[in-house]
Structures are given as C-alpha cells and as structure tokens.
C-alpha positions as CSV (number, residue, x, y, z in Angstrom):
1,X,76.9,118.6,115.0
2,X,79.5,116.5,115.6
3,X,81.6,117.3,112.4
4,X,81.5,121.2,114.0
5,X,82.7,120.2,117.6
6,X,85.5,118.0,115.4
7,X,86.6,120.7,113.5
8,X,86.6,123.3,116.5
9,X,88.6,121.3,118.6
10,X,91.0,120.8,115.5
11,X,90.6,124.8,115.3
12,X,91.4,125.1,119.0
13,X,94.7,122.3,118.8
14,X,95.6,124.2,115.6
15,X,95.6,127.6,117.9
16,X,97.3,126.1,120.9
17,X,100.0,125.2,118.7
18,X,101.2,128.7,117.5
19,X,102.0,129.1,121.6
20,X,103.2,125.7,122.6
21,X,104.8,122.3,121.2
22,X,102.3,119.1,121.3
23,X,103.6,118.1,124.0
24,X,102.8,120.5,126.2
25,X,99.4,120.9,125.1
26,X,96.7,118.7,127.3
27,X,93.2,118.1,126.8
28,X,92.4,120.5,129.7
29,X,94.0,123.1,127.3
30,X,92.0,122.2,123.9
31,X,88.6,121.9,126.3
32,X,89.1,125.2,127.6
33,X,89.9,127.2,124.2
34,X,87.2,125.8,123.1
35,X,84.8,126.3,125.4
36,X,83.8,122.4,125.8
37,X,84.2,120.0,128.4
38,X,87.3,117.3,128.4
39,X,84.2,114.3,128.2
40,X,83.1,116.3,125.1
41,X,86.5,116.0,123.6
42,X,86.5,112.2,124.7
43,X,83.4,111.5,123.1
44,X,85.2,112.3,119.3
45,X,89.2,111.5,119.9
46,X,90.9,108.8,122.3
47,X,93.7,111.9,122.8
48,X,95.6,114.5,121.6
49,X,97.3,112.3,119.2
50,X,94.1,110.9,117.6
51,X,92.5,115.0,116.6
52,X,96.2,115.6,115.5
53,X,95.8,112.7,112.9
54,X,92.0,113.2,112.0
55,X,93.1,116.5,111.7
56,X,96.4,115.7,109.1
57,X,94.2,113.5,107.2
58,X,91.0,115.7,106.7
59,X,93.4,118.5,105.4
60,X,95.1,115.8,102.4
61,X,91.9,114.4,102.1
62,X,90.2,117.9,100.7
63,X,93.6,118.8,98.8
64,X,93.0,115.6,97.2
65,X,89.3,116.1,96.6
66,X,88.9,115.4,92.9
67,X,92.2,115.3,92.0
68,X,92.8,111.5,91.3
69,X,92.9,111.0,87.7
70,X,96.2,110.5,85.6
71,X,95.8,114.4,83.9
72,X,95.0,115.8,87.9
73,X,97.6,113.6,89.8
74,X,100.5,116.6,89.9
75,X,97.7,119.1,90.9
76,X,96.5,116.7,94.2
77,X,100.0,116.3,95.1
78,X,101.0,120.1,94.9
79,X,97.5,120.8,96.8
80,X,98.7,118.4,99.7
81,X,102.2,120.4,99.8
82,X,100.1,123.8,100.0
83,X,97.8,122.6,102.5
84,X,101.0,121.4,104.8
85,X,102.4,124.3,104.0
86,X,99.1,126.8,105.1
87,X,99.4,124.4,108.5
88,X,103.1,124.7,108.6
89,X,103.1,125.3,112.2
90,X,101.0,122.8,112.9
91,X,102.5,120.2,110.9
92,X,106.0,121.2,112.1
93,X,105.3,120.6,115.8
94,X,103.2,117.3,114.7
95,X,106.3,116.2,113.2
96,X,108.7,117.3,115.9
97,X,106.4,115.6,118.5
98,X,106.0,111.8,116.4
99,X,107.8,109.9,114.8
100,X,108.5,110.0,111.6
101,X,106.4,106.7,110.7
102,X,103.6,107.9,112.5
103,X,103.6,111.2,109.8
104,X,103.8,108.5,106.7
105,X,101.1,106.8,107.9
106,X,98.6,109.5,108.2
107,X,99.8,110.3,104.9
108,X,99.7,106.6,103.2
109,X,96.2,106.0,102.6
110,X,95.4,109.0,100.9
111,X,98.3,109.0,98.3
112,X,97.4,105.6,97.6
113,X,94.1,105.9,96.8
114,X,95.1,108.9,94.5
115,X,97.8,106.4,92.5
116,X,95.5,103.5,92.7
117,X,92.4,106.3,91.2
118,X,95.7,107.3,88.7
119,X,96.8,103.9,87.8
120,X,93.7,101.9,87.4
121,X,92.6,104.9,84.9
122,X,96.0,104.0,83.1
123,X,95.6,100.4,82.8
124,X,93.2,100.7,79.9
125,X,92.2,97.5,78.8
126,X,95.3,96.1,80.1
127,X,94.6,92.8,82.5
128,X,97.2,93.3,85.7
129,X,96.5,91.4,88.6
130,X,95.2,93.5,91.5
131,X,98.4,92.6,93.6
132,X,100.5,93.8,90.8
133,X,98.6,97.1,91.3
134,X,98.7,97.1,94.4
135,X,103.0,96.7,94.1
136,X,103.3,99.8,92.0
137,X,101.3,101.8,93.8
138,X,103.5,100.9,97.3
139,X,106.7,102.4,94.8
140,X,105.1,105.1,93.7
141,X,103.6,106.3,97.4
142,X,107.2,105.6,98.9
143,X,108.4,107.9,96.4
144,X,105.9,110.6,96.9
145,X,105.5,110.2,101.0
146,X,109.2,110.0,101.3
147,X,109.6,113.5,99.1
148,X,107.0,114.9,101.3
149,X,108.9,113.8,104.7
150,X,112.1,115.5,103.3
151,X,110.4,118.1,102.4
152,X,109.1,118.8,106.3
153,X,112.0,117.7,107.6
154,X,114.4,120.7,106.0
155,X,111.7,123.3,107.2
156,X,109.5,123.1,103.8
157,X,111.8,125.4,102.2
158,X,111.9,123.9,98.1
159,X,109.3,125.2,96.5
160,X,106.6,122.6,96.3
161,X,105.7,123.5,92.6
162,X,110.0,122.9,91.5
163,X,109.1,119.3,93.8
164,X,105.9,118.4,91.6
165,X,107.2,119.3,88.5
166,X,110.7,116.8,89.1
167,X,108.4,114.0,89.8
168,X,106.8,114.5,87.4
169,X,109.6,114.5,84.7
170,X,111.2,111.5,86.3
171,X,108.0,109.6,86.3
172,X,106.0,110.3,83.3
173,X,105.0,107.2,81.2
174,X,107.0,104.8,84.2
175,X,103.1,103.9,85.0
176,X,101.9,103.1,82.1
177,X,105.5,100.8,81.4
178,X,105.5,99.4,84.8
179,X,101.8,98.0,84.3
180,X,102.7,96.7,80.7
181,X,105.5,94.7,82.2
182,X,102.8,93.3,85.1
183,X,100.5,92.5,81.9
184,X,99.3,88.7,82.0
C-alpha cells in the first residue's frame, strides 16, 4: 500500500506541474489532487523536495533496471535520457526550481552503480584495488552526469541517441586501459 500512495502522490506532483512551477506547488495542492490528507503525505516524504527526488530516482532506477553490464551500459544511459525526456516537464521545472548539484546528486548513485556493475565485469581477472575502482568510476559518472546536466540545461534538444553514441566512441576500451594502468 504504501508504494501506491508514493507513486500517486508522485502522479499527482507530476500533474501539478504541467500548471505551475515547484515553487508554487504546496503540500495542500498535492494532498488535494490526490485525494489524501497533508499527514498522509508526511507520513512518506519530509516535503515537496523529498517526492521530487524519490520521484527522479525511481524513474533512472527502472531505466537502468538490467542494464549494467559492459555490452548494456549505452542502452541504460539512453533509457535514463528517454525517461527524462517522457518527464520533460517535470524534470525541467525540477531543475529550474534546485540547484544544479542537487540534480547531480539524485543522479549520482545510480550511474555509479551502473559503471561500478560495468567496470567490475571488465576487470577480468585483473587485481585493482577497490579505491582504484572506485576513482574511475567518479571520471566516468562526472562525464556521464555532466553530459546529462547540459543536456537539460539547453532544453533537451540533442538527440539523446547522437549523445550515447559520442560517448561511446570517445570511451570505448578507456575502461579496460584505465584499470590496466591501476593493475597491482
């Protein structure tokens, strides 16, 4: 039950923001489109803030779903741009209404979980210390999260595909070299 009252008060935020900017929106507002009352919506989120995040971070995290090996990595990153893009709305006035840091962090755990999954499949029998690992992955996810905030930033107009496929290019085999060089 509580998963369904999460995701129709993210429904109802989601719905409220095709009318109004974040900040504008109170708790009053989500409670009332969603027929619940404001100590139901304190029971799952501190505030508005908090849904937005669970909210951003539920939507990468089932764009990633299964998508964290070295031959599915390009696939979970193109299905994170698609889902931003489907909540493009949403996402825009999230990103008009935080700053900018508060977007990369929604977004940092889950990328680097997907290029930890990525990297530690490309390590082989390779010994790298775990804080080596750890190193390449921070690289990589700047990379990736700071493409992503450009990206939302000039109005998601690049085709995400054209984005995906440039990263790609420019990084293919740099894992496998970087942990090499981190060998011990």
């Amino acid at each position: 039950m509580s998963q369904v009252t999460k995701r129709a008060l993210e429904q109802s935020l989601k719905n409220l923001l095709l009318k109004k900017p974040l900040t504008k929106i109170t708790i009053n507002d989500i409670a009332e489109d969603c027929g619940i009352n404001r100590m139901t919506f304190y029971y799952h989120f501190k505030d508005i803030y908090d849904l937005a995040e669970w909210s951003c971070l539920e939507d990468a995290r089932k764009a990633l779903d299964k998508k964290r090996t070295y031959e599915t990595w390009q696939q979970g990153f193109l299905q994170i741009f698609e889902a931003v893009q489907e909540n493009k709305p949403f996402i825009m006035n999230v990103y008009r209404c935080v700053h900018r840091e508060q977007v990369e962090k929604y977004l940092q755990p889950l990328v680097d979980r997907l290029l930890l999954d990525v990297l530690n499949e490309e390590v082989g029998t390779m010994r790298v210390r775990a804080e080596d690992k750890q190193f390449i992955v921070k690289i990589y996810s700047y990379i990736f999260i700071g493409l992503m905030l450009d990206w939302i930033k000039e109005e998601m107009c690049e085709n995400p595909q054209q984005i995906v496929d440039r990263l790609a290019k420019l990084i293919k085999g740099s894992m496998f070299a970087a942990l090499s060089r981190f060998q011990f």
